[in-house]
C-alpha positions, 0 to 999 in steps of 0.5 A: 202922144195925142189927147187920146193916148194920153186918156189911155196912159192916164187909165192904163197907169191907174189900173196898173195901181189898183184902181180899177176894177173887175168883178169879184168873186162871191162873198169876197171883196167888193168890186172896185170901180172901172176907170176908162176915157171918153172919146178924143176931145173935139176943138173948136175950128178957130181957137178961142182966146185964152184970156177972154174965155178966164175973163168971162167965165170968171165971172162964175163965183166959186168955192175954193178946195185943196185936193190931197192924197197921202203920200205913195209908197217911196214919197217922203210927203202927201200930195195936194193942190189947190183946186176950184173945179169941184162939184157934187155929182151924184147922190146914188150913188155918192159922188163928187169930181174935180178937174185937174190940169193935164200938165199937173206934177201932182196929179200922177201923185193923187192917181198913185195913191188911189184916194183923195180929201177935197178940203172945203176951205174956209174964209181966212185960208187965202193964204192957205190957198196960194201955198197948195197953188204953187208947183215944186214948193213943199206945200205942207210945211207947216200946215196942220193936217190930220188923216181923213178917217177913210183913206188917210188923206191929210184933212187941213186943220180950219177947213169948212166941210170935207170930203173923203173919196177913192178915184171912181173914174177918169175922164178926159176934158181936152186940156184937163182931165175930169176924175170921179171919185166915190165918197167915202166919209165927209164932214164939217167943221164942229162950228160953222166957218164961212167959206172961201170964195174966188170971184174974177181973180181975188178972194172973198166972203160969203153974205146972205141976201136976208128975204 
């Protein structure tokens, strides 16, 4: 299957959940949010060395996320993984998106269920990070979590800011997929906590440049 039949899997396994959307009738539930891929991804005529293009955009200092989704009718546990691609989108109205691997086992999980938390992480949740990161483990096991108030998304205990969300749209990004979703509820910690951020493949702290 091409990257254009696999966008529309991706969507059509979506609707077939409940996440997409129709008009509904007058006075009664809101519309929910149409989910459709864009065109097929365009590659660059001589492929581009893989290592040098994570060097160089490594470069980019990021925050780093868990994304989460509870666990889908049948499943025994929540579904989570660890994240950098996220950012805000929208103010109106409210979105945000992360980009997720094609290839990722917990993705199918999050589009199940419909609904996400992207847990902002704080500095010290390194090793929190490296857990969500790692496929086939049980990356909750004894992890402190409570339901996001909206959709019931495990929020990690310590993290810095959170954001709950329903799956908007999803688009296709060549070897990843892009997905939007619409916020429903987010917050942060009852005390500040200093953000984790990667930079060229090791962890650190954020320092304001005082002036």
């Amino acid at each position: 299957m091409g990257h254009a039949g696999m966008a529309v899997a991706a969507v059509r396994y979506l609707r077939s959940v409940g996440a997409a959307t129709s008009a509904g009738p007058a006075g009664g539930s809101p519309a929910r949010p149409v989910l459709r891929a864009v065109g097929a991804p365009e590659g660059s005529p001589e492929r581009m060395d893989p290592a040098e293009f994570r060097r160089v955009l490594g470069h980019f200092a990021t925050g780093v996320t868990v994304v989460t989704a509870p666990a889908a009718a049948g499943e025994e546990r929540p579904a989570g993984f660890a994240c950098q691609s996220f950012a805000s989108l929208s103010l109106d109205p409210p979105l945000v998106a992360f980009m997720v691997s094609r290839t990722s086992t917990t993705w199918p999980r999050i589009a199940n269920a419909g609904v996400f938390c992207v847990n902002i992480l704080g500095a010290g949740q390194d090793a929190q990070c490296r857990a969500f990161a790692v496929s086939g483990a049980d990356k909750f096991a004894g992890v402190e979590w409570s339901p996001a108030p909206a959709t019931g998304s495990p929020l990690l205990a310590g993290v810095a800011a959170w954001v709950d969300c329903t799956v908007h749209t999803v688009h296709t990004g060549g070897d990843h997929l892009v997905v939007i979703g619409r916020v429903d509820d987010l917050g942060t910690a009852d005390e500040p906590v200093a953000p984790l951020l990667f930079h060229r493949g090791r962890f650190g702290r954020f320092t304001a440049v005082d002036g």
